[in-house]
C-alpha positions in Angstrom: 63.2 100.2 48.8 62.8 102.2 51.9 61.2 100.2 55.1 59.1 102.4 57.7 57.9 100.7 60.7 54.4 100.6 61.0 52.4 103.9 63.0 52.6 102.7 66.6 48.6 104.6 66.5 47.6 101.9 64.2 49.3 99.1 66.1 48.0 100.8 69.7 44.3 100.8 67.8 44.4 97.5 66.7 45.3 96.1 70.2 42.6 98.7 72.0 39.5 97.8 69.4 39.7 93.9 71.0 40.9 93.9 74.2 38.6 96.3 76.2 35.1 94.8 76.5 32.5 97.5 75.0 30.4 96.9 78.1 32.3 98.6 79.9 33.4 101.5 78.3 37.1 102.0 78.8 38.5 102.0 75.2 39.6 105.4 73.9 39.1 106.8 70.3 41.5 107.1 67.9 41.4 110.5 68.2 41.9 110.6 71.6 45.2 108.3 71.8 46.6 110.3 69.0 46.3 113.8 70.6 48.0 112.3 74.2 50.6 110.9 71.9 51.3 114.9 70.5 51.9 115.9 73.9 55.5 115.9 75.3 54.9 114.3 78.9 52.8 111.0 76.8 54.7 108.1 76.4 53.9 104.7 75.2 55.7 101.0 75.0 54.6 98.1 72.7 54.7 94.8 72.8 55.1 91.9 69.9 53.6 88.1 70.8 57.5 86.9 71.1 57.8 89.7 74.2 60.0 92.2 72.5 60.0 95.7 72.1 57.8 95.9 68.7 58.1 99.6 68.3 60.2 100.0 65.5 60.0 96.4 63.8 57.1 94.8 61.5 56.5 92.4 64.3 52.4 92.4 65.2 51.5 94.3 68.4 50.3 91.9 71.1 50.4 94.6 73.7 50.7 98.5 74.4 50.7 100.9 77.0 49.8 104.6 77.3 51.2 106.5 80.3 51.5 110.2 81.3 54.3 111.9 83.5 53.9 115.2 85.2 57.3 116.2 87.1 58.4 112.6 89.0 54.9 111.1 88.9 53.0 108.8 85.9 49.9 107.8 85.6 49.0 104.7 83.4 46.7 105.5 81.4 45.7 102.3 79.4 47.1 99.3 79.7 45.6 96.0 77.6 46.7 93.0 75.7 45.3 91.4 73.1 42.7 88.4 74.6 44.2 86.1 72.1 47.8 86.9 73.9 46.5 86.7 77.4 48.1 84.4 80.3 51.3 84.1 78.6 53.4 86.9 80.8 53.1 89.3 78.1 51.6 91.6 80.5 53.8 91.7 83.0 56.6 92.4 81.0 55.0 95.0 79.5 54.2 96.5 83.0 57.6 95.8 83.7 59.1 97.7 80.9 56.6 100.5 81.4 58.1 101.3 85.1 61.7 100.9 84.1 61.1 103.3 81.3 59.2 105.6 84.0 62.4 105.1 86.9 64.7 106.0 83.7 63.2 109.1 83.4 62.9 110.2 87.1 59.6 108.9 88.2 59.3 108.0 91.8 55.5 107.4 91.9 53.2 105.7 89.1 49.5 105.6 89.9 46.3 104.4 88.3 42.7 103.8 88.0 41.2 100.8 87.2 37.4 99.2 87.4 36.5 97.6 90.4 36.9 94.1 89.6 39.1 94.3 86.4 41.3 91.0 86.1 44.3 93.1 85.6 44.0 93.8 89.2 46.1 90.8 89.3 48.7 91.6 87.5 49.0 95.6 89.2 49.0 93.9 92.8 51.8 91.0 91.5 54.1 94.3 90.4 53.2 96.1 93.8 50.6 98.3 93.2 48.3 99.0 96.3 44.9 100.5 96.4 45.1 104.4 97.6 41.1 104.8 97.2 38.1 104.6 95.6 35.7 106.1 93.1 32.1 105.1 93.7 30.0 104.5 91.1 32.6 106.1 88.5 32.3 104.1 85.8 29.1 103.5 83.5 28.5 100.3 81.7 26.3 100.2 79.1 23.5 98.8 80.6 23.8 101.6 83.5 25.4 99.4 85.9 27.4 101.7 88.5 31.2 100.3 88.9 33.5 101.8 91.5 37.2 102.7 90.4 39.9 101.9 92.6 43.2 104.3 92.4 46.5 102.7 92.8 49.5 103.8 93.4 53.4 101.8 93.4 56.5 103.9 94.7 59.9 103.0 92.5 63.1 104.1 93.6 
């Protein structure tokens, strides 16, 4: 009997369908995370509710992370945790991981954008993150409230 890990899409979906809030819009679609994860310069980290690397095990994603590098920059792309998993430093392991993986590769800057008043704000600040500007009114919800985005940015190395 031949074991195959589990298709990290599946896992990455299963985390994404409940832990953005459809209010405000920020989920992707399936098909959306699977044609980043074609391209070359995509990369992607998961995360099992005991904190390890869950990539290539039958452990259950608590966590994932979708990130895109053009020369020696990253942007983070999405970033969530399952609500269930929350408050338990899953994320900032996770985050962790993500920039050690990006420093790895080369990457002296990793930037990203996240709604005004998003609690993962947190979290980005705790790791060093600091607001570079601001997107007014970018984001929609779906009762037409206008959100601003705020861009971050963290040098490593």
């Amino acid at each position: 009997m031949n074991w195959r890990a589990p298709d990290p899409l599946d896992r990455i979906m299963e985390v994404m369908d409940c832990a953005f809030e459809p209010r405000f819009g920020e989920a992707w679609t399936r098909r959306q995370v699977g044609d980043a994860l074609l391209l070359g310069n995509c990369h992607f980290g998961l995360i099992a509710t005991d904190g390890s690397d869950c990539s290539e095990t039958a452990d259950l994603a608590a966590g994932f992370y979708l990130s895109r590098s053009v020369l020696d920059e990253e942007e983070l792309l999405l970033f969530a945790v399952a609500p269930e998993q929350r408050r338990r430093g899953l994320g900032r392991r996770l985050l962790g991981r993500m920039l050690d993986d990006a420093a790895n590769r080369g990457i002296k800057r990793v930037f990203l954008e996240m709604r005004a008043g998003n609690p993962a704000g947190e979290l980005y600040a705790a790791q060093g993150f600091q607001p570079v500007g601001i997107r007014p009114g970018y984001y929609r919800t779906s009762d037409g409230e206008r959100l601003d985005a705020i861009s971050q940015e963290l040098k490593i190395r």
